[in-house]
C-alpha positions as CSV (number, residue, x, y, z in Angstrom):
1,X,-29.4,-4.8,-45.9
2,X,-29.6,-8.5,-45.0
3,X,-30.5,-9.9,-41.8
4,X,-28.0,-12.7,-40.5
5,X,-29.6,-13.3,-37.3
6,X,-32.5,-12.8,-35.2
7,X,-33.0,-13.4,-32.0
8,X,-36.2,-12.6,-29.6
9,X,-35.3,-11.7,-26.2
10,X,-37.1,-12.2,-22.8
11,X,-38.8,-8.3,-22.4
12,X,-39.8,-9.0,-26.2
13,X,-37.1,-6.6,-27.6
14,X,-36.3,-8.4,-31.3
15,X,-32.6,-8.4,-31.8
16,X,-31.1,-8.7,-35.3
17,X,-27.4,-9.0,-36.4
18,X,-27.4,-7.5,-39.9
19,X,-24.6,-6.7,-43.1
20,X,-25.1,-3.7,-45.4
21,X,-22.4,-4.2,-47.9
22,X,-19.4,-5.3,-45.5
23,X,-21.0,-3.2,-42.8
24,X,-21.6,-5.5,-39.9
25,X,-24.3,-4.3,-37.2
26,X,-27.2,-5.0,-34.8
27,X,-30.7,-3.7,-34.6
28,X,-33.1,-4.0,-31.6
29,X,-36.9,-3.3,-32.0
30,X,-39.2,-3.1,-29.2
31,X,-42.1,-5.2,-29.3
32,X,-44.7,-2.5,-29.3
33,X,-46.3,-1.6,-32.2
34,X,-44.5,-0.4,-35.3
35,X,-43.0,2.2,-36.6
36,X,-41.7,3.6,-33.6
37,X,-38.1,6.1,-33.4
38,X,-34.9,5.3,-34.0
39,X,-31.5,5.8,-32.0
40,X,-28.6,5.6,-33.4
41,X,-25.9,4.3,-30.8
42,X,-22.0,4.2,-31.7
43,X,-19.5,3.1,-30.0
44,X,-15.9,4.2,-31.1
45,X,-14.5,0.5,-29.9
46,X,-17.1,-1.8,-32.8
47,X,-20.6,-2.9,-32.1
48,X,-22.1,-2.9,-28.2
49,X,-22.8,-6.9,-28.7
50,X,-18.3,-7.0,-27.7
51,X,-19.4,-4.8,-24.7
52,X,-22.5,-6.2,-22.2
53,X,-22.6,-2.7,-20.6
54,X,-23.4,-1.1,-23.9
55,X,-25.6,-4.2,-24.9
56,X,-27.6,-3.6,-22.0
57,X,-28.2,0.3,-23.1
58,X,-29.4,-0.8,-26.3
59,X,-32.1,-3.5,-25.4
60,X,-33.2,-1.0,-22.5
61,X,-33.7,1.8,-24.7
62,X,-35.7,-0.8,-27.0
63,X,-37.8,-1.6,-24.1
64,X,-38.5,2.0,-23.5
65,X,-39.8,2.2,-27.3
66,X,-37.3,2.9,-29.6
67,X,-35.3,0.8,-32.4
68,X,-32.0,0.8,-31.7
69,X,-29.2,0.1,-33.8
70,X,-25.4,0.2,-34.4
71,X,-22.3,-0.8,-37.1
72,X,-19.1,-1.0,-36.4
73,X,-16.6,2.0,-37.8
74,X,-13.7,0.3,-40.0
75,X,-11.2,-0.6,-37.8
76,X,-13.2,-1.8,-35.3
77,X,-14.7,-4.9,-34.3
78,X,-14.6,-7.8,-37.0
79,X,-13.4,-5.0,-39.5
80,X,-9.6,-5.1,-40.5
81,X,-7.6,-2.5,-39.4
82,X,-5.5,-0.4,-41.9
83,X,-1.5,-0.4,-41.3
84,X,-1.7,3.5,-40.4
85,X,-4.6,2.4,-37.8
86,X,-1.9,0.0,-36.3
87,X,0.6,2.4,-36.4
88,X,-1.1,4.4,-34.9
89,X,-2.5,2.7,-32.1
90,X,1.1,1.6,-31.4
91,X,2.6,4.7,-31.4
92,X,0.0,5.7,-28.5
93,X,0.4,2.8,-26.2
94,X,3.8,3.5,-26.6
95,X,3.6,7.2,-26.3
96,X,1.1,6.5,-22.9
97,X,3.7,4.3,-21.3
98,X,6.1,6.7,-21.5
99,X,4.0,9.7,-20.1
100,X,4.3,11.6,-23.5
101,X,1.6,13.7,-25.0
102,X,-1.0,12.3,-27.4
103,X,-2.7,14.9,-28.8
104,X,-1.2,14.5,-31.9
105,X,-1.5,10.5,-32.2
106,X,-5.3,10.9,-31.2
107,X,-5.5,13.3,-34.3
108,X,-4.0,10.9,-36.9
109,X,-6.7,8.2,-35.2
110,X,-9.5,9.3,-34.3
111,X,-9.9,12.0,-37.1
112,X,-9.8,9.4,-40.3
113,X,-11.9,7.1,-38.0
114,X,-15.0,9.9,-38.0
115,X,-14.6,11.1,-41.4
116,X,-14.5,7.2,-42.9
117,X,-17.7,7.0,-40.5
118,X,-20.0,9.3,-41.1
119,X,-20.6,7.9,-44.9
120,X,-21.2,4.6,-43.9
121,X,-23.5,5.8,-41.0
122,X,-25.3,8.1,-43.4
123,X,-26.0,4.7,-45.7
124,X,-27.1,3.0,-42.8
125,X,-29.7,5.1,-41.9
126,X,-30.7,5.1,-45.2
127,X,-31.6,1.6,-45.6
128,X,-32.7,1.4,-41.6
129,X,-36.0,4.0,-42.7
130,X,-36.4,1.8,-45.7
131,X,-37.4,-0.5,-42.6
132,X,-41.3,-0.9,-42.3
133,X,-41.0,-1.2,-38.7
134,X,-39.0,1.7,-38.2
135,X,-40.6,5.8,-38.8
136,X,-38.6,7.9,-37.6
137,X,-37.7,10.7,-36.5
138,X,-34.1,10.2,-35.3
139,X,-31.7,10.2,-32.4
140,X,-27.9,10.0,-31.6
141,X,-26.4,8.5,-29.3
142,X,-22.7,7.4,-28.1
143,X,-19.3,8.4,-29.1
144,X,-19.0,12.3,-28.9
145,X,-17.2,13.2,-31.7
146,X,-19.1,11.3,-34.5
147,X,-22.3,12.6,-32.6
148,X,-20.9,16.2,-33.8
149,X,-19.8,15.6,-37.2
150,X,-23.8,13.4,-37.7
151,X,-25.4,16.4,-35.7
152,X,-24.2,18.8,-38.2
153,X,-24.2,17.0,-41.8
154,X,-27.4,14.7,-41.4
155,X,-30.8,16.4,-41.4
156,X,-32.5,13.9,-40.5
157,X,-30.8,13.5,-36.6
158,X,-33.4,15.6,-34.4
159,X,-31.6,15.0,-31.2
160,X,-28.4,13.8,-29.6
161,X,-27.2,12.6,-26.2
162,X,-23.4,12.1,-26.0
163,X,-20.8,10.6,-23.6
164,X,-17.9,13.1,-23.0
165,X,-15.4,10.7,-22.3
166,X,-13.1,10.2,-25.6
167,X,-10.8,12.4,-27.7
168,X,-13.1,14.4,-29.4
169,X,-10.8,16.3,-32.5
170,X,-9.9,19.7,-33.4
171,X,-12.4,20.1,-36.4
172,X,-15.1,18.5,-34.2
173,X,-14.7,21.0,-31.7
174,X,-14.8,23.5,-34.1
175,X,-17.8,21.9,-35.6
176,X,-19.4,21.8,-32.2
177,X,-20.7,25.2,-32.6
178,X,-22.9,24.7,-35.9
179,X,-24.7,21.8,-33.4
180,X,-28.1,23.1,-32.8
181,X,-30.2,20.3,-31.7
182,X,-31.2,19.4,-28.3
183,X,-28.3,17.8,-27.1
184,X,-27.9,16.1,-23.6
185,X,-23.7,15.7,-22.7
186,X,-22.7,12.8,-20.0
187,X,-19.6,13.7,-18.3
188,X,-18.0,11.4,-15.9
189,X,-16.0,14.1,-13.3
190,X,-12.9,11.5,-12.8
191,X,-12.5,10.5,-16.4
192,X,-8.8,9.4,-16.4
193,X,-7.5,10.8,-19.7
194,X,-9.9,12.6,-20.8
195,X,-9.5,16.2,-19.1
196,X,-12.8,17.2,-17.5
197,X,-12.0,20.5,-18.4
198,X,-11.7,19.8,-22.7
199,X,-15.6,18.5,-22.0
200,X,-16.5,21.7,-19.7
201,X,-15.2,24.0,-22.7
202,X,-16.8,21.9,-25.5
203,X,-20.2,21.9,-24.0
204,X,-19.5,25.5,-23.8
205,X,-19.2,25.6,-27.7
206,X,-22.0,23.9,-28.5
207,X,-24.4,26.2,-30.5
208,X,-27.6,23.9,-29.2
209,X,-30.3,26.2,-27.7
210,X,-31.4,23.5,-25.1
211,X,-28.4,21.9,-24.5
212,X,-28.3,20.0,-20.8
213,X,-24.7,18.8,-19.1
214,X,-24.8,15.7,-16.4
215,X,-21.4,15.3,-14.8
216,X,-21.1,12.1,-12.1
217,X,-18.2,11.1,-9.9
218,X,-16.5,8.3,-11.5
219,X,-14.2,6.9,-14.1
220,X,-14.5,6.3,-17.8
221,X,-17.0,3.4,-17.4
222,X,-19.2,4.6,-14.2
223,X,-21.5,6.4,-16.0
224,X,-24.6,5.6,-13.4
225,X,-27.8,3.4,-14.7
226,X,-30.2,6.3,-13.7
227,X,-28.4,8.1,-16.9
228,X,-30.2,5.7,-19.2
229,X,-33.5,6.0,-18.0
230,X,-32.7,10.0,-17.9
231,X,-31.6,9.6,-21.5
232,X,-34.5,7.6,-22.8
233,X,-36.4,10.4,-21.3
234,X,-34.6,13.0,-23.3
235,X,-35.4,11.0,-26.4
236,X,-39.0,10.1,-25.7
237,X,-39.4,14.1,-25.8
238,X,-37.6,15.0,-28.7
239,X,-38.9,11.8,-31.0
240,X,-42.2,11.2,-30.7
């Protein structure tokens, strides 16, 4: 891991672009004293720093005394794009336009996208605890169906809040069952193209014991600020 950046922000949350290999990312520490937790945030669209919603997440949970940090997935972001990844995405802007289903296109997306993930993700966390500043234990949180495929292959993940919205596929749902962690599921009720009831039935499957659903009126991106504080609450009880 080598640090390319490093920036110290006004609440005294240290902000750090890094590369790990040709994985590009950012990590936020708080300045409290060290080691302190770490979230894990992904985003299936590349790193929050494109996005100052999801930038805004991160330094907040930072504040609240957690590291924070994300890469960007291959494909995403800076990273090129494979010629099946562009045909893919043009197949479904072409098959939204036309009011056809896209199940199927989702599938051929957003299913290599989590399994080409979840090494690198894996690798990252590696060298993240290698981090003085950084102890552990671990938290999840973001895009729904890499959440579930982390949840159930890395020991290491004690808890996970995930955002419903987003194509979550087949094997994930299946998956979704052999989830026991605490999980905490944000659901916005007017999602547009993401059918509330898919995330009502895959909460539903969820094998988590204390498992905790939030739906909010809204679109895709109206999730409401008092989620985040909600959700650093979640994680101050299930890392520390």
């Amino acid at each position: 891991m080598r640090f390319t950046s490093e920036l110290r922000l006004d609440d005294g949350v240290l902000e750090r672009e890094f590369l790990l290999g040709e994985i590009p990312g950012t990590l936020w520490t708080p300045g409290s004293a060290a080691p302190v937790p770490l979230i894990l945030t992904a985003h299936n669209n590349g790193l929050p720093k494109s996005d100052a919603r999801l930038v805004a997440r991160a330094r907040k949970s930072a504040a609240y005394g957690h590291a924070v940090a994300t890469i960007d997935a291959a494909g995403c972001g800076d990273r090129p794009r494979s010629a099946a990844d562009e045909q893919a995405r043009a197949d479904l802007r072409r098959a939204m336009r036309a009011g056809e289903p896209v199940d199927e296109i989702f599938e051929s997306l957003v299913g290599p996208l989590v399994e080409n993930a979840v090494p690198e993700w894996r690798t990252t966390l590696d060298a993240l605890l290698a981090l003085p500043e950084i102890g552990g234990p671990v938290g999840y949180s973001g895009w729904t169906a890499l959440g579930i495929r982390l949840a159930v292959t890395e020991p290491r993940i004690a808890a996970a809040c995930c955002f419903a919205g987003g194509y979550v596929p087949r094997a994930q749902r299946e998956e979704a069952r052999r989830v026991t962690v605490p999980l905490l599921l944000l659901l916005q009720w007017d999602d547009e193209g993401n059918p509330r009831q898919r995330a009502l039935d895959l909460f539903d499957a969820f094998g988590s014991r204390e498992k905790t659903l939030h739906a909010n009126l809204g679109g895709h991106t109206g999730t409401p600020w008092f989620e985040l504080d909600d959700g650093n609450r979640f994680f101050g009880r299930h890392l520390r």
